[in-house]
KOLGUBA-726351 format. One line per 2 residues: their letters; for each residue x, y, z of C-alpha. Coordinates in steps of 0.2 Angstrom, whole numbers, plus 2048, in hexadecimal, padded with zeros to 3 digits. Example, Ala and Ser with C-alpha at 12.3 -4.5 7.8 and 13.67 -1.06 7.14 Angstrom:
<recs>
as> 83E 7EA 827; 844 7FB 824
</recs>
This chain:
<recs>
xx> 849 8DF DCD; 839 8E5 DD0
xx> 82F 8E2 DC1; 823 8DA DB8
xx> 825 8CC DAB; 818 8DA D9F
xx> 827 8E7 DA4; 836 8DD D9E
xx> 82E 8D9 D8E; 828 8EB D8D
xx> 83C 8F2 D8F; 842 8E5 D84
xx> 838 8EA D76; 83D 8FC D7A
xx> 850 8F9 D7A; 851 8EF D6A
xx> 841 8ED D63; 847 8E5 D51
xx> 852 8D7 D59; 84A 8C4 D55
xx> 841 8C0 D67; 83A 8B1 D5F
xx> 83C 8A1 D51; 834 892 D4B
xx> 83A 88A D3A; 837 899 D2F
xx> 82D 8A5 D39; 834 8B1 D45
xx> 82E 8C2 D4F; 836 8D1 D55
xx> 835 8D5 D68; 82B 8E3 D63
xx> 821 8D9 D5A; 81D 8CC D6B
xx> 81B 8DA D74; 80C 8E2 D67
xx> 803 8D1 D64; 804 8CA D76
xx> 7FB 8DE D7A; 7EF 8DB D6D
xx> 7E9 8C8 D75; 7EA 8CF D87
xx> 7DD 8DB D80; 7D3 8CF D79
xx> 7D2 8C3 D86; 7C5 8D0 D8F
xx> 7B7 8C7 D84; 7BC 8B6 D8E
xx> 7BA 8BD D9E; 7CE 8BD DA3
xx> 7D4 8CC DAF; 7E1 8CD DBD
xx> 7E0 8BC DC8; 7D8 8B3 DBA
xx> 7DD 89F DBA; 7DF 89C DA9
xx> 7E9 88A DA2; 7F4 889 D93
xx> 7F4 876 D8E; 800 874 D7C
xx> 810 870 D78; 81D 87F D74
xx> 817 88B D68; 819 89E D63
xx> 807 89F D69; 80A 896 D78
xx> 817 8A5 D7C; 80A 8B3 D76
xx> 7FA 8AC D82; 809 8AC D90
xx> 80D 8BC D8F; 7FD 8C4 D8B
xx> 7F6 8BB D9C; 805 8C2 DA7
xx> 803 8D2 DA0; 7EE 8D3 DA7
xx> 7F6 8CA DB7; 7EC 8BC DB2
xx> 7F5 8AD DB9; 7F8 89F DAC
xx> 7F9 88E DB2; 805 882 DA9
xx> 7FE 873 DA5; 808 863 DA1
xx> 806 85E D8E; 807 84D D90
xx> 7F9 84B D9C; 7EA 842 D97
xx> 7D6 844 D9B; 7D7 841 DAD
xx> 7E7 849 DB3; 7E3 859 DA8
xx> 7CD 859 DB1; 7D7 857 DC2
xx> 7E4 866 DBE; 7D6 871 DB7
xx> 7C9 86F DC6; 7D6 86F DD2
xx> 7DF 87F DCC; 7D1 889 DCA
xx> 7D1 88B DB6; 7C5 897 DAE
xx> 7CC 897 D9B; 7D7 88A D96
xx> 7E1 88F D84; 7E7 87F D7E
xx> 7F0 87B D6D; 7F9 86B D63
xx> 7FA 85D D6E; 809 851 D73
xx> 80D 846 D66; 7FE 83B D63
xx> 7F4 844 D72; 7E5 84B D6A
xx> 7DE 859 D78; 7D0 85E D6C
xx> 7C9 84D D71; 7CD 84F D83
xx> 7C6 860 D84; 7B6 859 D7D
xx> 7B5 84B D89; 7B7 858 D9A
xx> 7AD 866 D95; 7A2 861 D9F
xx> 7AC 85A DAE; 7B5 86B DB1
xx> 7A6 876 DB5; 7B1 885 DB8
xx> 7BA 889 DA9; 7AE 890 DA0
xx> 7B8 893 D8D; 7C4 888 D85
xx> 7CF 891 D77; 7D8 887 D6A
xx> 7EA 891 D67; 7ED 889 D57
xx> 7F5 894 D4B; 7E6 897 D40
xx> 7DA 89B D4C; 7E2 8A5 D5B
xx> 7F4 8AA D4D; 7EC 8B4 D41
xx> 7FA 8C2 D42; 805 8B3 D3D
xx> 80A 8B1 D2A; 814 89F D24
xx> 827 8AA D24; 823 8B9 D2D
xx> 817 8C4 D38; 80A 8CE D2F
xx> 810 8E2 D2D; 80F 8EA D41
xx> 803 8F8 D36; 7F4 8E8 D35
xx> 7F5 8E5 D48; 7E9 8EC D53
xx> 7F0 8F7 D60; 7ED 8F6 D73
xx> 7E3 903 D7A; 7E3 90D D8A
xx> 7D8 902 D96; 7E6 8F5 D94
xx> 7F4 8FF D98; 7EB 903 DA8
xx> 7E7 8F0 DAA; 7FC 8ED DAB
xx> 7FD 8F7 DB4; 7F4 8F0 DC2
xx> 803 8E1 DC1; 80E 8DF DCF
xx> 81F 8D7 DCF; 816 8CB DE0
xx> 807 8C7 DD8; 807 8B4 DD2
xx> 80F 8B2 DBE; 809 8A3 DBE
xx> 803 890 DC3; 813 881 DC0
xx> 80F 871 DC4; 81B 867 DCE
xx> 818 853 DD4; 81A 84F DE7
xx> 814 83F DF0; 802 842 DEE
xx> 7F7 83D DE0; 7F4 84D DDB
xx> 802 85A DD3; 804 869 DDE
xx> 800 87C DD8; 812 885 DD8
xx> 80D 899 DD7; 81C 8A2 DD3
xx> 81B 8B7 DD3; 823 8C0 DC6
xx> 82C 8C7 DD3; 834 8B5 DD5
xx> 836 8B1 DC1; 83E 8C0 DBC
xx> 84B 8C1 DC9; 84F 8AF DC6
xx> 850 8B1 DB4; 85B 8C0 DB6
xx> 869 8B6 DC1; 868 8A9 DB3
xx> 86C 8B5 DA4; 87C 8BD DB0
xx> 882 8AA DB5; 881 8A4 DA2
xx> 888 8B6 D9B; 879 8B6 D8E
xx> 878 8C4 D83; 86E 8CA D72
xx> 87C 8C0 D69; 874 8B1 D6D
xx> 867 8A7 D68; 85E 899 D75
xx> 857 889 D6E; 847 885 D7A
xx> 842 872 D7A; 83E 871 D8C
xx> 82C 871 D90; 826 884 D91
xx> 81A 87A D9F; 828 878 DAA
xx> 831 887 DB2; 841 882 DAA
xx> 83A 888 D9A; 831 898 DA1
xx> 840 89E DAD; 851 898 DA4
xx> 846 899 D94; 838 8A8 D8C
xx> 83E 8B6 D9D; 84F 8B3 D9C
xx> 84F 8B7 D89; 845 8C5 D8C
xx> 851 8CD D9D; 862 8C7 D90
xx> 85B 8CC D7E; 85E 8B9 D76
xx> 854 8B2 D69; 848 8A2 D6C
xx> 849 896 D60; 839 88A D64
xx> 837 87A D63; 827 871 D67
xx> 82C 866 D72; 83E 85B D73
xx> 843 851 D63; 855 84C D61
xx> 855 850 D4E; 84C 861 D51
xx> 859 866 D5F; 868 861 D54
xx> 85F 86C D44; 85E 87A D50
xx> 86F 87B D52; 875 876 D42
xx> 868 883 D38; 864 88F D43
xx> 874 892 D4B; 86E 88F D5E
xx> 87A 895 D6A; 872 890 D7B
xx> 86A 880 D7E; 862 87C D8F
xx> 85C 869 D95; 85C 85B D9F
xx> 869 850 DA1; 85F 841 D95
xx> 85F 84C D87; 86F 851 D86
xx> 872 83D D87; 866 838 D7A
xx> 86C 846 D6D; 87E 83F D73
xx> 87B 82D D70; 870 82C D60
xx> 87A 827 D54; 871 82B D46
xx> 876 83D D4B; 889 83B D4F
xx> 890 844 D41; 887 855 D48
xx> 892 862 D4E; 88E 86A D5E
xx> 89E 878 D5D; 88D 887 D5C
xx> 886 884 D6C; 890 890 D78
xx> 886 88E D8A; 878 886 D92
xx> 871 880 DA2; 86E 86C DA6
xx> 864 869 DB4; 853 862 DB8
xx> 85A 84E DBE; 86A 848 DC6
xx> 877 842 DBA; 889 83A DBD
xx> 89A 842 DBD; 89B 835 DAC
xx> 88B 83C DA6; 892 84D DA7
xx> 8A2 849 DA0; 89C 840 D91
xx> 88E 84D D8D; 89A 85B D8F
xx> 8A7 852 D83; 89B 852 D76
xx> 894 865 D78; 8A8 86A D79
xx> 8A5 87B D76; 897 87E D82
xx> 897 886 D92; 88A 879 D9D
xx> 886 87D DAB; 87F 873 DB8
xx> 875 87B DC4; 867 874 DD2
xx> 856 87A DD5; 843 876 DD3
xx> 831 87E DD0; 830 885 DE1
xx> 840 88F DE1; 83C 896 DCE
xx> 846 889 DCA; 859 88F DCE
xx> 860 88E DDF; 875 888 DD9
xx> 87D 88A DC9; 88E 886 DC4
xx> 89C 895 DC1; 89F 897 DAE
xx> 8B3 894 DAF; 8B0 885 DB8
xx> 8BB 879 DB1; 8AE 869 DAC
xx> 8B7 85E DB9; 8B0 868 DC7
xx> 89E 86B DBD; 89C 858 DBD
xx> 89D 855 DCE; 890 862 DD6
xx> 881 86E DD3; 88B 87F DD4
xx> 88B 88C DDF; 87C 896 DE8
xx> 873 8A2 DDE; 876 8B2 DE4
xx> 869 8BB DEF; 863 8A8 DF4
xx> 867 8A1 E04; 869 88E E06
xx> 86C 883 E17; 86A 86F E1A
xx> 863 867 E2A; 860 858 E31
xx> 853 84E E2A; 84C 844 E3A
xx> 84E 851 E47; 84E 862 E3E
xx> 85F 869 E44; 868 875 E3A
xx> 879 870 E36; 889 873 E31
xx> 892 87B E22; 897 86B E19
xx> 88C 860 E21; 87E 852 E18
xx> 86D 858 E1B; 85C 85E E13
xx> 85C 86C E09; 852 87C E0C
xx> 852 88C E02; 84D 89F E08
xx> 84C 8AF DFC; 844 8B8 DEE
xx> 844 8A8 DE2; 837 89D DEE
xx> 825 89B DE8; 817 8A5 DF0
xx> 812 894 DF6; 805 884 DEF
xx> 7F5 889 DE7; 7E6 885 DF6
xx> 7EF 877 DFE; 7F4 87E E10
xx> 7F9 86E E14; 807 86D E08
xx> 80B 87F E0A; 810 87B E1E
xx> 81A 86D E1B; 822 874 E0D
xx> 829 883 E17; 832 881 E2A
xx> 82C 88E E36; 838 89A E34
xx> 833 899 E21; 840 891 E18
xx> 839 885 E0B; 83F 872 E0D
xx> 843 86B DFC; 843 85A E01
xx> 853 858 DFA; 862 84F E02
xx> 874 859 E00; 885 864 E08
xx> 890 872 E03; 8A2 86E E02
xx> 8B0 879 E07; 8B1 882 DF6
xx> 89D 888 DF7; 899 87A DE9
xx> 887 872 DEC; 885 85E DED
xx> 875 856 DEA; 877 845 DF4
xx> 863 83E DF3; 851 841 DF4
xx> 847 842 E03; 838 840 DF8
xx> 835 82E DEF; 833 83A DE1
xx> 838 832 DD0; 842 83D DC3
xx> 840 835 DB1; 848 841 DA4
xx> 846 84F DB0; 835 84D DB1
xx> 82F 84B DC6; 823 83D DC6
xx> 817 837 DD6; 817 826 DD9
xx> 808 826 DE2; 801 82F DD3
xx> 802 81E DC9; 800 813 DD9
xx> 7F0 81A DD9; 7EA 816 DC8
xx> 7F1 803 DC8; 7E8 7FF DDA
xx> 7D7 803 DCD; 7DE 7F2 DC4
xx> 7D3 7E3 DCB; 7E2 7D7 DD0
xx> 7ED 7E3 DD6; 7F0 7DF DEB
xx> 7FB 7ED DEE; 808 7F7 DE4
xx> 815 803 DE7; 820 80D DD8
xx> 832 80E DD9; 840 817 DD0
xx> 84E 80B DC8; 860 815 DC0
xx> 85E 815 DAD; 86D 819 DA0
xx> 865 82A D99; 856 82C DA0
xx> 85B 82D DB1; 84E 821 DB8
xx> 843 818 DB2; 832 813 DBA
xx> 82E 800 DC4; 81C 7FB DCA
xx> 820 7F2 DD8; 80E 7E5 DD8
xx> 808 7D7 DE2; 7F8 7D1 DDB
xx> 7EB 7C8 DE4; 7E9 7B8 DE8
xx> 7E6 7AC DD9; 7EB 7B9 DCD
xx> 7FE 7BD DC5; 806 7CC DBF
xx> 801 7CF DAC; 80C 7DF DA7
xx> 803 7E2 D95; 7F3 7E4 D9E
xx> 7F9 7ED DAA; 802 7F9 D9D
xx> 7F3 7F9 D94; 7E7 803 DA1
xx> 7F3 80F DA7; 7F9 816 D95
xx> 7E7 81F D94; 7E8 825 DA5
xx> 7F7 82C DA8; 805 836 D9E
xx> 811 82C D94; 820 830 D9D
xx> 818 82A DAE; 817 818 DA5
xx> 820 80B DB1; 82D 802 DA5
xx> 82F 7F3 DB1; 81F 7EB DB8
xx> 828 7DF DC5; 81F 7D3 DCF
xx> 820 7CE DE2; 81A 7C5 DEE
xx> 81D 7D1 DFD; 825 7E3 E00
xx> 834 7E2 E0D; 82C 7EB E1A
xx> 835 7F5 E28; 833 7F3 E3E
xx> 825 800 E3C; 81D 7F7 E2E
xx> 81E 801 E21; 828 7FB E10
xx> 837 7FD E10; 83E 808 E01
xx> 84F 805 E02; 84E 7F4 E00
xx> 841 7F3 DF3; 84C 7FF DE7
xx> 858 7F3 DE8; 84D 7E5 DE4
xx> 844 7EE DD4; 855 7F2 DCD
xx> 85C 7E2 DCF; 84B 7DB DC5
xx> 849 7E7 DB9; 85D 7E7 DB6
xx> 85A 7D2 DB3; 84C 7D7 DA6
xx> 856 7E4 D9B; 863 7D5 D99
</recs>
């Protein structure tokens, strides 16, 4: 499909302008109506100096107006970058200068995160974005009434110069910025095209046999290319309703499917387990939900099993990917029996081509056999934002890019996820940098050296362990420790074990030895739970 994310909303609302596009408690719009309003902010964002190419950051948890400012920057060709709603003052200064941000559009914060303060305190540290737009209903919603949108007759129509401005849009110009963690300090810059999104999207809507009948509850981070492909454009390619949620609470997710009759629900693996293992909500009835897709972390063949017991009459697919592939890559055939779903990641997306090679030498090889995985076709990112670097080990030089994931097709075509290459930690499906955190506790004056592991947890996948040797004369003190990096770094990138040692196995070449040190944490931290 050769069109533009502006395009598909466009059509939509064309073809079946009346059907509910979007939900929240008691308010709701019209396709039509989210194509109007999103029009009439794309035209007025001229005053703020925002055209084609424009960086411009939306920072706030999931919101009706959080879709609206989306959609009005595609349609310019602005490119929005998505910025993580649980980062705090530093990591958000970093993301801002770093990407290039020239307005930033932020709204209510994550849980007790209060970005009006932050915004107050970087103003002046983040010399290029030169306007910062609170998106909170009552100043950037006034179209929006408590039950229902104001009469289409009261909203101001688009005019003829934007028209021409969409349609300067191309399908290969960037969509937007996602941020994705590697083994720097820094998140790295995913620009995905339209081109990339809405093709993905539209393999996901004919894999999951979504239609107009249905109606998808969205919990998943709109931040996160699982909420933006699998989410907001394949509801607008299938015709589904969006029931929005602003960010993921058991209770909220069970009411959405109890009250307002949800019929997709998408996630990672943790939250299926968490809203499976409450037991204050084990009397709810799951039997509405008819499909969704969980990916975004590993899980075992007894994890799939006991979610997929619970959700009896769902059709859950698993299916493997990440930011730089938009996000799918394999997905799971929908009369799969769920003995064979628990026990890979799918088949290959058609149109996207996959092959494994070895990891120490490069070689390509063999259907069937273990090795890295590396992805070509029309899903794969335009590349990372200014970091050139990056962008040449990222891709081999006959431009296939390496994921950095460990895995082999078996006889039957089904993909195998077998390990990471990265030392990548994946805590409730969020991708978290270790030396991101190392970083922040080296600051810590009796800290000799540090390194952050991963260690298996029962829902959450992992958990995080700071590895510490503190300095001679000093000891380990965990609450101090805890204590300095809660204002510094996003909740989930929290270490729950803060283990102390002596010395790091080390390997003949000197360097530490992971292996072994995994190992080492889970055994401690398995001897603190007890």
């Amino acid at each position: 499909m050769n069109k533009t994310i502006g395009q598909c909303l466009r059509e939509r609302a064309e073809l079946d302008g009346g059907h509910t596009a979007m939900e929240t408690g008691k308010w709701s719009c019209t396709f039509q109506q989210m194509d109007t309003v999103s029009d009439y902010l794309a035209g007025h964002m001229e005053r703020y100096g925002i055209q084609k190419g424009t960086h411009v950051g939306i920072w706030s948890v999931n919101s009706p107006n959080w879709v609206f400012t989306f959609l009005a920057l595609v349609k310019l060709g602005a490119v929005p970058v998505l910025i993580n709603t649980c980062y705090r003052q530093e990591e958000v200064k970093g993301i801002l200068n770093y990407a290039d941000v020239e307005v930033l559009y932020y709204g209510a914060g994550y849980k007790t995160i209060l970005y009006e303060d932050i915004v107050t305190q970087i103003r002046n540290e983040t010399p290029k974005v030169r306007h910062f737009i609170h998106i909170n209903e009552k100043e950037a919603g006034r179209w929006m009434g408590e039950d229902s949108f104001l009469p289409e007759d009261k909203l101001p129509q688009s005019d003829q110069m934007l028209q021409e401005k969409k349609k300067l849009v191309s399908p290969q110009d960037p969509a937007c910025m996602i941020f994705t963690s590697g083994t720097t300090s820094l998140p790295k810059g995913v620009l995905l095209s339209h081109y990339n999104i809405v093709n993905n999207a539209s393999s996901l809507v004919q894999a999951m046999r979504w239609g107009q009948d249905d109606k998808m509850c969205i919990t998943v981070p709109l931040f996160h290319c699982f909420g933006i492909t699998a989410g907001i454009i394949s509801c607008l390619l299938g015709g589904m309703s969006i029931y929005l949620i602003p960010y993921f609470k058991t209770e909220q997710v069970w009411n959405a499917i109890d009250r307002y009759h949800c019929t997709i629900l998408n996630g990672v693996p943790s939250m299926f387990l968490a809203m499976n293992r409450k037991k204050e909500f084990a009397d709810r009835d799951a039997g509405g939900l008819k499909s969704g897709i969980i990916a975004g972390s590993c899980m075992s063949e007894n994890e799939y099993q006991e979610i997929s017991g619970r959700f009896y009459n769902m059709h859950l697919q698993p299916s493997y990917g990440q930011t730089e592939t938009s996000p799918c890559v394999s997905i799971a055939d929908w009369d799969e029996p769920k003995e064979e779903k628990a026990t890979s990641a799918g088949k290959i997306a058609e149109f996207v081509h996959v092959r494994f090679s070895n990891w120490e030498t490069g070689e390509i090889l063999k259907d069937g056999e273990q090795g890295e995985i590396q992805v070509k076709g029309y899903n794969v990112m335009q590349g990372y934002y200014n970091l050139p670097k990056a962008n040449e080990k990222a891709f081999t030089e006959d431009g296939w890019l390496r994921t950095g994931d460990i895995g082999r097709l078996d006889e039957t075509g089904h993909l195998h996820i077998t390990g990471r290459l990265k030392e990548m930690i994946i805590r409730a499906g969020e991708n978290i940098s270790p030396k991101e955190i190392e970083q922040v506790i080296m600051r810590i004056e009796w800290v000799q050296a540090v390194k952050v592991v991963g260690v298996p947890a029962e829902v959450l996948q992992e958990e995080i362990a700071a590895c510490v040797i503190p300095k001679a004369g000093c000891f380990v003190n965990k609450q101090e420790l805890l204590d300095y990096i809660r204002p510094r770094l996003a909740h989930y990138k929290v270490p729950a074990f803060v283990l102390p040692f002596k010395k790091f196995p080390m390997n003949a070449s000197g360097k530490i030895n992971l292996k072994i040190l995994k190992e080492m944490a889970k055994e401690m931290a398995g001897q603190e739970r007890k």
